[in-house]
C-alpha positions in Angstrom: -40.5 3.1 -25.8 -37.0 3.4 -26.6 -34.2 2.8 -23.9 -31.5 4.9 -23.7 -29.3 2.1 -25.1 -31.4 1.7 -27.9 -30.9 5.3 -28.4 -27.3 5.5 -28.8 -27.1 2.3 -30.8 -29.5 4.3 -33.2 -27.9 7.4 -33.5 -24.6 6.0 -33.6 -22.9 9.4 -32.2 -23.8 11.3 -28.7 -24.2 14.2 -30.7 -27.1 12.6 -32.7 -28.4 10.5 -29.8 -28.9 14.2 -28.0 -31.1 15.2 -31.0 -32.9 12.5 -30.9 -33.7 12.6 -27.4 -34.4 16.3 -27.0 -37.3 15.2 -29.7 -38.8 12.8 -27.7 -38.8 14.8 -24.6 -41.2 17.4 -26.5 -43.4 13.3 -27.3 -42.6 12.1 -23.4 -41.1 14.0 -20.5 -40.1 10.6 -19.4 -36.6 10.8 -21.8 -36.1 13.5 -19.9 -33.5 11.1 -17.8 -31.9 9.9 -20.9 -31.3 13.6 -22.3 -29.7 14.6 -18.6 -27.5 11.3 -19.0 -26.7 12.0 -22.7 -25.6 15.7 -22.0 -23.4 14.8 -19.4 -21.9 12.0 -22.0 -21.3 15.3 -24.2 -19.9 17.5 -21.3 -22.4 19.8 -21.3 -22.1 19.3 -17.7 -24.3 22.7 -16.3 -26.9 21.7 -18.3 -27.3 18.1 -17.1 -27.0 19.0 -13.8 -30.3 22.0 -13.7 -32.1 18.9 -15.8 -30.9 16.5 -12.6 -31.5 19.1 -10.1 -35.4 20.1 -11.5 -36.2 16.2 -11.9 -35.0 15.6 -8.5 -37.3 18.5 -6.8 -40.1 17.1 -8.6 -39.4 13.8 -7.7 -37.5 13.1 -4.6 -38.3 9.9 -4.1 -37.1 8.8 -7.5 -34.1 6.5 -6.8 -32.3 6.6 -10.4 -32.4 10.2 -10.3 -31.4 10.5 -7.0 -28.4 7.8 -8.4 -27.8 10.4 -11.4 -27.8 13.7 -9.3 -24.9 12.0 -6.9 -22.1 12.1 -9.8 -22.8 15.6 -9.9 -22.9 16.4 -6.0 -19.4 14.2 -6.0 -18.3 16.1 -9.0 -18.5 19.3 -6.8 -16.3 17.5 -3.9 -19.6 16.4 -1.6 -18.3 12.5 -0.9 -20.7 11.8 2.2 -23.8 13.3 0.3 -22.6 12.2 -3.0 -22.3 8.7 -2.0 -25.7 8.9 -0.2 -27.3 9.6 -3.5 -25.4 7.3 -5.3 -26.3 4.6 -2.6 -30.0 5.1 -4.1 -29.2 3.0 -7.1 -29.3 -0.1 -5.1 -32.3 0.4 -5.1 -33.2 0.3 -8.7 -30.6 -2.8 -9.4 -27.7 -0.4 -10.6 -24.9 -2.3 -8.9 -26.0 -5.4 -10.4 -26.0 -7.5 -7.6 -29.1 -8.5 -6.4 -30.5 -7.7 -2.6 -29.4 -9.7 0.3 -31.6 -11.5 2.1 -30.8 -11.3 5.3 -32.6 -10.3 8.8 -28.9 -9.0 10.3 -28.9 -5.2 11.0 -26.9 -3.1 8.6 -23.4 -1.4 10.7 -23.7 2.3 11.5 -20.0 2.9 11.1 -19.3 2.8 15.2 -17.6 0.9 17.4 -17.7 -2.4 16.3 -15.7 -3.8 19.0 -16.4 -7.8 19.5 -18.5 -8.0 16.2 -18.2 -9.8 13.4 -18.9 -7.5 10.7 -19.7 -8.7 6.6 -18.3 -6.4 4.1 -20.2 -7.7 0.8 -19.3 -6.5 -2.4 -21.0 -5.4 -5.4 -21.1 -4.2 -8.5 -18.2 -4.7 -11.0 -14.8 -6.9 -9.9 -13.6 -3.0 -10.5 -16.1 -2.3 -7.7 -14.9 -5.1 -5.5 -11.3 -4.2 -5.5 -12.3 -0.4 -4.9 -14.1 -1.1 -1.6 -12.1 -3.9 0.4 -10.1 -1.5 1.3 -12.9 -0.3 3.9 -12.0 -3.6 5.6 -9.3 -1.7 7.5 -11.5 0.7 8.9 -14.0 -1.7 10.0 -11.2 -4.0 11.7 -9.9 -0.8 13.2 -13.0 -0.3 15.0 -12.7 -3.3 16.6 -14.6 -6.0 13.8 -14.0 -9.1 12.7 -13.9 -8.9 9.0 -15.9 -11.2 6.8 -15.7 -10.4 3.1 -17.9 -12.0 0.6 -16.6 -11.0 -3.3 -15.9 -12.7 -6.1 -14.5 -16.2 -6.2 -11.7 -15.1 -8.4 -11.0 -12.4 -6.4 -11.0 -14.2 -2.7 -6.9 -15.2 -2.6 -6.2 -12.0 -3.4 -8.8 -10.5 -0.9 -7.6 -12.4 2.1 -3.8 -10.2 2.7 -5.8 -7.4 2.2 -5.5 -5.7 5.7 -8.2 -5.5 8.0 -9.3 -9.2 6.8 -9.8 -11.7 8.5 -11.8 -14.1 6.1 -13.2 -13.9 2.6 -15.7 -16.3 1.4 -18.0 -15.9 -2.3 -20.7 -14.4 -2.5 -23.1 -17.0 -2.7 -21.9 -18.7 0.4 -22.9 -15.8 2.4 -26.0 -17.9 4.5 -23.7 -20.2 5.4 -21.6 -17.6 7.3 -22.3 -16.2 11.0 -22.2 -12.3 11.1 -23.6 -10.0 13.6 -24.4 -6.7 11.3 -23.3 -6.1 7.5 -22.4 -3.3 5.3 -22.6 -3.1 1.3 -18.8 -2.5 0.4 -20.4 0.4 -2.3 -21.4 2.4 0.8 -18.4 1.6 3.1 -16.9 4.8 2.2 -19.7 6.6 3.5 -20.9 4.4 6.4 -17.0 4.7 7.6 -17.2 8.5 7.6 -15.2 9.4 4.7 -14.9 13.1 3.1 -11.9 13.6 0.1 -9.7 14.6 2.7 -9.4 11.4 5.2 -10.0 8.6 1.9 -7.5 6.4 2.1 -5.6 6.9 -0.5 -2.2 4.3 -0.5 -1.7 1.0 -1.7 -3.6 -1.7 -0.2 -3.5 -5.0 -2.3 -0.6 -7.1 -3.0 1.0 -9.7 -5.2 2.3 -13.0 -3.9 6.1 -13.3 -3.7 6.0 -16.0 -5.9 3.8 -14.6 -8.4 6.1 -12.0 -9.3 9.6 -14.3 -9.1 7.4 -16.6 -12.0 6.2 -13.6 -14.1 9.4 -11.6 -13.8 10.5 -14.5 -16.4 8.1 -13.1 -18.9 7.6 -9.5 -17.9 11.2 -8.1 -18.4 13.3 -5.8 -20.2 16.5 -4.4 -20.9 17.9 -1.5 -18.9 16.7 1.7 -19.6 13.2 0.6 -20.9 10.1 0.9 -19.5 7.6 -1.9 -18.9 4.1 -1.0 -19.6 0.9 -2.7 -19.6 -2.1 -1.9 -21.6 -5.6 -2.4 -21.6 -8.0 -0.9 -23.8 -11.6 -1.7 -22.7 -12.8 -3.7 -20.1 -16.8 -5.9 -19.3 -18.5 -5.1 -22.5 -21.8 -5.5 -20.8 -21.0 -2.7 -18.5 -23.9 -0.4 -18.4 -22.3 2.6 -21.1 -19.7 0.6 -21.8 -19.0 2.0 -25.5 -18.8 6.0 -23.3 -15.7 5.0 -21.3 -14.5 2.8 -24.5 -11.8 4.6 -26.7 -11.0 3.2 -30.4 -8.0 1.1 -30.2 -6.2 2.8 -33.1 -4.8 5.3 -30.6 -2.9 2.8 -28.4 -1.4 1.5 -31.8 0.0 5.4 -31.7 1.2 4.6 -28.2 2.9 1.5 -29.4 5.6 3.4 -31.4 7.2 5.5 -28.6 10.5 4.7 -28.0 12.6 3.2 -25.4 9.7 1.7 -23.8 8.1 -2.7 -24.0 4.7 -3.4 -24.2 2.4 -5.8 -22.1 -1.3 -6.4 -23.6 -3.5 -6.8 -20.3 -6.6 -7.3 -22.1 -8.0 -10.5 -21.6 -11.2 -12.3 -22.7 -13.0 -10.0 -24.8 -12.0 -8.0 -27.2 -9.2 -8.9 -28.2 -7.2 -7.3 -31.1 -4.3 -8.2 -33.7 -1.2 -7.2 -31.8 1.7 -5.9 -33.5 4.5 -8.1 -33.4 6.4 -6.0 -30.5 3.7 -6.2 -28.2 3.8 -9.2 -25.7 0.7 -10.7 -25.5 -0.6 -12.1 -22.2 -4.1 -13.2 -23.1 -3.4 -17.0 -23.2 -1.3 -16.8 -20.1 -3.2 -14.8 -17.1 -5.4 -17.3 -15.9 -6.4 -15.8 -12.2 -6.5 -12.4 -10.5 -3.3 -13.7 -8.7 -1.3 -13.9 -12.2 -2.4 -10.9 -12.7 -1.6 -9.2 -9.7 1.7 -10.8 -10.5 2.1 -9.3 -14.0 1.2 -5.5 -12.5 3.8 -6.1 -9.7 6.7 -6.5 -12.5 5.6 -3.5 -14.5 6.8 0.4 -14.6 3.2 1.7 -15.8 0.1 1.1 -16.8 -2.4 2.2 -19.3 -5.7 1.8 -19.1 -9.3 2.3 -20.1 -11.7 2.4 -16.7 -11.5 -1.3 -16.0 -10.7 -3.2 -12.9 -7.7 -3.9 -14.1 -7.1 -0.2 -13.7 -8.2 -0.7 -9.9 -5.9 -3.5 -9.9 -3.1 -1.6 -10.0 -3.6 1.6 -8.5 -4.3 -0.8 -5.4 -1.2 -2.1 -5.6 0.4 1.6 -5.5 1.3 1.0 -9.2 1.7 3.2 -11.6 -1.1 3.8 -13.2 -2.7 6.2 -16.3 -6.6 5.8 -17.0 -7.7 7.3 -20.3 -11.6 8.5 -19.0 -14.4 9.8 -20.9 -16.2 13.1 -20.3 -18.2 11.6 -18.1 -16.3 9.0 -16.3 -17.0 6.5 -13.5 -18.1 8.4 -10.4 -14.5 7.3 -8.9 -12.8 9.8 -11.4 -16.1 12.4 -10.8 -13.7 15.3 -9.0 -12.1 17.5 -11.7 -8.4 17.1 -12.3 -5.7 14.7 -13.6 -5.6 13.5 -9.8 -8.0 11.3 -7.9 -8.4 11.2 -4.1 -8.8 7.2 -4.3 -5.8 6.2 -5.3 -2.5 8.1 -5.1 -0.5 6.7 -7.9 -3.3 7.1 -10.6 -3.2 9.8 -13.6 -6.3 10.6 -15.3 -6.3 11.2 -18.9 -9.6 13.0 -20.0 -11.3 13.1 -22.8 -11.8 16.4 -23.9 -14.8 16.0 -26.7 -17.1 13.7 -27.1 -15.9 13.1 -30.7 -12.2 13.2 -30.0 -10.3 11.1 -28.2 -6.9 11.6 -30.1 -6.3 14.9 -27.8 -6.0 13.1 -24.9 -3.7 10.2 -26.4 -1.6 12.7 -27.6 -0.7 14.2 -23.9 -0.1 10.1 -23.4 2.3 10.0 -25.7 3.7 12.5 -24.3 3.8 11.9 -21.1 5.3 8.5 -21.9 8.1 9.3 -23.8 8.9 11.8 -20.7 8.6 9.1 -18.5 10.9 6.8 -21.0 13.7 9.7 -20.8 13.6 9.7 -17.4 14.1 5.6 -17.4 17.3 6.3 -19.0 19.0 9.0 -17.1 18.0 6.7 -14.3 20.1 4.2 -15.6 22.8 6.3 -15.2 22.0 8.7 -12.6 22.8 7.2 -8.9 20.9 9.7 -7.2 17.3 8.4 -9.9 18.3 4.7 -9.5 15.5 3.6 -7.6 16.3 -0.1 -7.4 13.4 -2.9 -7.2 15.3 -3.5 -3.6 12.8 -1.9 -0.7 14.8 -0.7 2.2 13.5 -1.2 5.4 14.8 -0.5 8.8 15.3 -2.8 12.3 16.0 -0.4 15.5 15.1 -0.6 19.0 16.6 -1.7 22.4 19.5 -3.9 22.6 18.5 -7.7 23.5 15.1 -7.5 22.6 15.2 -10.2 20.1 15.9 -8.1 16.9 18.9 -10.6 15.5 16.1 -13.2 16.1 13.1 -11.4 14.5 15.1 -10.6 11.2 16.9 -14.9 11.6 12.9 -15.6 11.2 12.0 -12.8 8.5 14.6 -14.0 6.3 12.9 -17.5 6.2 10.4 -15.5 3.2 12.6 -15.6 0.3 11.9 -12.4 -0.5 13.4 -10.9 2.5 17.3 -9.9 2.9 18.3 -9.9 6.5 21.1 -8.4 8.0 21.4 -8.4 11.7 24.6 -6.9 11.7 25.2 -4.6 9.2 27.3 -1.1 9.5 25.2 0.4 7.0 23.8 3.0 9.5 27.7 4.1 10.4 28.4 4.7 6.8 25.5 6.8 5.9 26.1 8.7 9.4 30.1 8.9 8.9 29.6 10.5 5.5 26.8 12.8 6.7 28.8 14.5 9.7 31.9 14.6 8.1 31.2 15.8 4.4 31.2 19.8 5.4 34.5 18.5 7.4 36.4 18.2 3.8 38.2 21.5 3.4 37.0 21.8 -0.3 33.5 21.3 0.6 33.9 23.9 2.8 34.6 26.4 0.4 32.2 25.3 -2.1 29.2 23.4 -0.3 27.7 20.6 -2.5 24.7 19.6 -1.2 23.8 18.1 -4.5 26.9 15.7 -4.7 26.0 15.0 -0.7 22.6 14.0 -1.5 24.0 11.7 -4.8 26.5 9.9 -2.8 24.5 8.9 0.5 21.6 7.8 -1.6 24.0 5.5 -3.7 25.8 4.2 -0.5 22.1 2.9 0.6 21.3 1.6 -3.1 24.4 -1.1 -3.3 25.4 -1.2 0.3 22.9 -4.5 -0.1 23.7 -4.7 -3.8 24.6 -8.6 -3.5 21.2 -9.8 -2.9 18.3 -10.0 -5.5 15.9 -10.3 -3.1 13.6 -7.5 -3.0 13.7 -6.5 0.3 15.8 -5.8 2.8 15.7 -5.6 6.5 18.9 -3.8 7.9 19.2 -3.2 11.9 20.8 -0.6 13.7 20.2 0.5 17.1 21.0 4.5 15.9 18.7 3.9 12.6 15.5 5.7 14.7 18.1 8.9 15.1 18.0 9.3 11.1 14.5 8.9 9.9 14.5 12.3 8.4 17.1 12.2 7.0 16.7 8.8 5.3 13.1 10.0 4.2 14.7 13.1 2.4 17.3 10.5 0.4 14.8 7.6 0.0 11.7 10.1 -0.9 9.0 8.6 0.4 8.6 7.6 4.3 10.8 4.8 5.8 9.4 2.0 8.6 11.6 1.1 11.4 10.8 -1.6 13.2 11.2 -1.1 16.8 11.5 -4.4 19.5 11.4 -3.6 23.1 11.3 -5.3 26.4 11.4 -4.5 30.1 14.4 -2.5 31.2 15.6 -5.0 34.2 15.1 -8.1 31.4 17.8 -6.3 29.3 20.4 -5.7 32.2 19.8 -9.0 33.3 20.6 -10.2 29.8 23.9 -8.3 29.9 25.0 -9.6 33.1 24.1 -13.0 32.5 26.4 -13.0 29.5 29.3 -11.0 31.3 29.2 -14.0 34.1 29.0 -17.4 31.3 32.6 -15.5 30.3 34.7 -14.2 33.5 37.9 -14.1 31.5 36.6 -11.8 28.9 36.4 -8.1 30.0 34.0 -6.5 28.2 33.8 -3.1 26.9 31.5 -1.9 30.0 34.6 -3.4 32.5 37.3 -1.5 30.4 35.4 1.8 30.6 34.5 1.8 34.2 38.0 -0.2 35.8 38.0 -0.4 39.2 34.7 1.0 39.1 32.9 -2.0 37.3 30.3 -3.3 40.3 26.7 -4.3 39.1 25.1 -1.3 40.4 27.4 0.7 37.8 27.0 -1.4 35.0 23.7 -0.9 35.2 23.9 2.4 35.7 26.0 3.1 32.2 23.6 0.8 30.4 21.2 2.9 31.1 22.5 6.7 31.2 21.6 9.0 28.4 24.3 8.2 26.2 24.5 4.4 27.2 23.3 1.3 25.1 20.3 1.3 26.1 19.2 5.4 27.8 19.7 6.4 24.3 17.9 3.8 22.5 15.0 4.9 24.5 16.2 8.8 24.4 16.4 8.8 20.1 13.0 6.3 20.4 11.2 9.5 22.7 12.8 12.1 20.2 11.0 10.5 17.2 7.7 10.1 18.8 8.0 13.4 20.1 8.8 14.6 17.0 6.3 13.4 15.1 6.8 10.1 13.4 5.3 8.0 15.5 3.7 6.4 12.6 7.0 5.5 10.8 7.6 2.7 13.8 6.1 -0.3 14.8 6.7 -1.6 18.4 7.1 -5.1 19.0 7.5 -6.5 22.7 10.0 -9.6 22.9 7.6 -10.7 25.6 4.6 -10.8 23.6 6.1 -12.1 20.9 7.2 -14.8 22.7 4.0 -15.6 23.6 2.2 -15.1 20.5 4.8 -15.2 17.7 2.3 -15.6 14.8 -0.2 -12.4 15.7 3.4 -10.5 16.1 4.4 -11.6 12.8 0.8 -10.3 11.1 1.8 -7.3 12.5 4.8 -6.6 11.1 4.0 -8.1 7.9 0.5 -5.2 7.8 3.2 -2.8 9.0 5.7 -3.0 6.1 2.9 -4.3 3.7 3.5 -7.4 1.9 2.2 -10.9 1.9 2.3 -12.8 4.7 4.5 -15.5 4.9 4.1 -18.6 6.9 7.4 -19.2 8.9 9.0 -22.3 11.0 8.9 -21.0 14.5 11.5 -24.3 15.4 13.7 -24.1 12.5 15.3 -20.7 13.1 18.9 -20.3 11.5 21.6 -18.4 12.3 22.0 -15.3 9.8 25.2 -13.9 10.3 28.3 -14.8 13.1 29.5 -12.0 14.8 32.8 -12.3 17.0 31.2 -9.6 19.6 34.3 -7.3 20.0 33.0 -4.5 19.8 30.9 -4.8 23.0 33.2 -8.1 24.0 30.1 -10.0 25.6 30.6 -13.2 23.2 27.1 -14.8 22.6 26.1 -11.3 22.3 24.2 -12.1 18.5 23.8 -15.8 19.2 20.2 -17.0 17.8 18.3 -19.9 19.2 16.9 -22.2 16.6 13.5 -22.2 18.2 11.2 -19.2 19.1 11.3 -19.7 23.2 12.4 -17.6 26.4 15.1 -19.1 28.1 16.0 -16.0 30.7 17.5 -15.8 34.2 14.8 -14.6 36.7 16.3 -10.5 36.9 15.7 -10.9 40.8 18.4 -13.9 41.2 20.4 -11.7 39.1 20.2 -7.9 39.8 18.6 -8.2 43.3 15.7 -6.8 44.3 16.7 -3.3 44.7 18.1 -2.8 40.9 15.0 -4.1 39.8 12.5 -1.9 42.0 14.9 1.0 40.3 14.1 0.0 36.4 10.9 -1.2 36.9 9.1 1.8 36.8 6.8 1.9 33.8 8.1 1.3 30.9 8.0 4.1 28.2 6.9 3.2 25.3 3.7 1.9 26.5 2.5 5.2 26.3 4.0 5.2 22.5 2.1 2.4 20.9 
């Protein structure tokens, strides 16, 4: 009896592997499988699916068909059920991976609050990288997250978030776990419809992986950087469907304006043309790899993990897929719920591929135009700098938190910056200009605001910056409209009588300095006023906590991330986690005792010298606000803070 991959090593087309098949149906009803699987090879999707749909009435308890009949269900947007049927193919050893043997209850997808919870993966490394992102959902349900994958795969793997350990896959009896889940049905045991997947980048490359590949991946300005893979495990079940013929990337090769990066490691490999880099000989782990990806414009790829790869990392990324591609790409369109940043190319006959590399040439030299007029265009010039924000309420240990950020050499800090002023001064006052009066410019607006944030930082190379402004909350909208994407503000708080105790204690260390809050109130000045302007709707601190309410009320609650000094304190390292998840790159251990001093401020704005002073060691070293502000004061800001109803 003939196996399907007999078949179409045969017939040597799909078209004759269908003939051949619907002949021995007529011999054995038993091909009628194959014939379902071939058709939907061919496209000839309706058909394929009233074969699936009568074999699966006649036999329901038949595993691979139920496994066959689930790219169809997904195809018509049915995740949950889809996935159920695709689940079947356990089963019947689809994935590949062989059963777990284990007495340990599968999780139902609920509360998994003070459980330790094994996500095992399966299937292809393609697979693997698909489904850790369900750790996340799992952790957010209250589990500790075991992950067992690949061994290759487990560095990577551990900054993924939601993790909190990954071991390989044949270590799993050594590890304690209360109930497990097979990563291939996480999506469905988690709840999942097209609508709530998860769709942004989860996965990223070390810091120090891309400074040491950003030697070899480069270009000049103006040209894109794009990495290409052409097929991916060759013992992939179908592999030569999904496989396209290489002498359509050599087509790709020619466009203009844009360097080439051969991903394709291992197996088949081809003669490159002398333009192409070729990183065969030097990716040696998934971590290079990662790497490699993170120094890239685009990539182009066949349906291989490298493909999941990138569009993990949030990459860039185009996947050239047969007419009946993996089940991820099932959902009709040239978008995929999965992954956000991913483009599918489809094949549009089985016989011709050079359709769909001809849209991919086109496409590229599009995307190669627009690398130029970014070049010159300030309002296109997204620099490799990200842009993030530091906010919250005045001595709450922001100038500290961004002193021990910038330990990570891939973090900028600046405590004390001006940058927020700018972008504000230049917003209020451009309609101001008589001239723009007369003929509004909202375009040359936009232009100029976006290039201020672009090289206000312009000095550092490092790729990301932290920049803190008490008044950056007030503009998330608008930063979101010039950035175009959504910002993250960092927010650290602490309790209301701590901060005013703070002030005073710094306004009594200098008695011969009068600070700003003794010029404005004169004679006035007593402790109960100071307080008082502190903390009035237009003070320091009342309107940190006013533009803090507006944005939660508003909406954007999940643009911030709270950090309490006090907890902090306490627990610097799950703090630092935190923040590091929050803005989503690799953690970074830091030296909690070696804390230096980023920037010196002379404090005359506010004229409370020490104001910006940073300690060298993470510690609380705070006057009791009792001894300071009397009881009274205190009762009077001590009522609840309000952003614990925020976070």
């Amino acid at each position: 009896m003939a196996t399907l991959t007999e078949i179409l090593e045969i017939s040597g087309t799909l078209e004759k592997a269908e003939e051949i098949a619907r002949q021995l149906v007529v011999q054995d009803p038993t091909y009628m499988l194959d014939l379902q699987l071939i058709l939907s090879a061919r496209g000839k999707v309706a058909e394929s699916k009233k074969i699936i749909e009568d074999l699966s009435n006649k036999f329901p308890n038949d595993h691979r068909i139920a496994f066959n009949q689930g790219w169809h269900v997904l195809n018509e947007g049915d995740l949950q059920r889809g996935m159920e049927l695709i689940d079947r193919g356990r089963n019947v050893g689809v994935f590949g991976s062989p059963a777990l043997q284990t007495d340990k209850p599968l999780w139902d997808g609920k509360n998994a609050k003070g459980k330790t919870i094994l996500l095992r993966c399966e299937g292809g490394l393609g697979d693997e990288i698909l489904n850790i992102r369900f750790a996340k959902d799992i952790a957010e349900r209250g589990g500790t997250v075991i992950v067992a994958c690949d061994k290759g795969l487990q560095s990577v793997f551990s900054r993924v978030s939601g993790v909190a350990k990954t071991i390989s896959l044949d270590h799993i009896q050594d590890e304690y776990f209360d109930a497990w889940v097979p990563a291939m049905s996480a999506v469905r045991v988690c709840g999942h419809t097209y609508e709530t997947l998860p769709s942004e980048a989860y996965i990223t490359a070390l810091p120090e992986k891309i400074a040491e590949w950003n030697k070899t991946v480069n270009a000049d300005n103006g040209v894109l950087k794009v990495g290409i893979r052409w097929s991916g495990n060759a013992e992939f079940e179908h592999e030569q469907m999904r496989r396209f013929p290489f002498k359509h990337i050599l087509d790709v090769f020619e466009t203009p304006n844009a360097k080439f990066f051969s991903l394709q490691r291992d197996s088949d490999l081809k003669v490159l043309p002398p333009e192409v880099v070729d990183l065969s000989g030097l990716m040696n782990t998934w971590e290079d790899t990662a790497g490699v990806i993170a120094n890239l414009d685009l990539v182009i790829t066949s349906c291989t993990s490298v493909a999941h790869m990138a569009a993990a990392m949030g990459k860039e990324t185009w996947i050239i897929v047969p007419l009946m591609p993996y089940y991820t790409w099932a959902m009709p369109g040239n978008k995929t719920p999965w992954y956000k940043s991913v483009t599918l190319y489809r094949q549009e006959s089985d016989t011709n591929w050079e359709a769909s590399f001809i849209k991919v040439r086109q496409a590229l030299e599009e995307s190669t135009t627009q690398v130029i007029r970014t070049s010159i265009d300030p309002m296109q010039n997204h620099t490799k700098k990200t842009l993030h924000f530091v906010a919250g309420l005045p001595r709450s240990g922001s100038t500290m938190l961004i002193s021990l950020l910038a330990q990570n050499p891939t973090i900028f800090g600046a405590p004390v910056s001006g940058l927020a002023g700018i972008v504000n001064g230049v917003n209020t006052n451009w309609d101001k200009i008589e001239f723009h009066k007369e003929v509004p410019n909202e375009e040359a607006k936009m232009y100029t605001l976006r290039a201020i944030l672009d090289s206000y930082h312009a000095a550092t190379s490092k790729p990301i910056i932290l920049d803190k402004e008490r008044h950056w909350i007030r503009y998330i909208l608008l930063l979101e409209k010039l950035l175009d994407r959504k910002v993250k503000v960092i927010v650290p708080v602490r309790p209301i009588a701590e901060i005013l105790t703070s002030f005073e204690v710094l306004r009594q260390k200098n008695p011969l300095t009068l600070t700003m809050v003794d010029e404005v109130l004169g004679p006035k000045s007593t402790l109960s006023t100071r307080c008082d302007y502190f903390m009035n709707e237009e003070g320091p601190v009342g309107s940190c906590i006013n533009y803090t309410r507006d944005a939660v009320i508003s909406g954007l609650s999940d643009r911030l991330l709270f950090v309490d000094y006090n907890k902090f304190i306490a627990n610097p390292e799950r703090d630092l986690k935190r923040i590091y998840s929050f803005l989503e790159i690799p953690y970074f251990e830091h030296d909690l005792h070696n804390i230096k001093q980023l920037t010196m401020s002379d404090d005359s704005i506010w004229k409370y010298p020490g104001l910006h002073d940073v300690r060298s060691v993470v510690s609380k070293i705070s006057a009791d606000p009792i001894s300071v502000l009397g009881p009274e004061l205190v009762a009077k800001f001590s009522q609840g803070e309000p952003w614990e109803n925020w976070t």
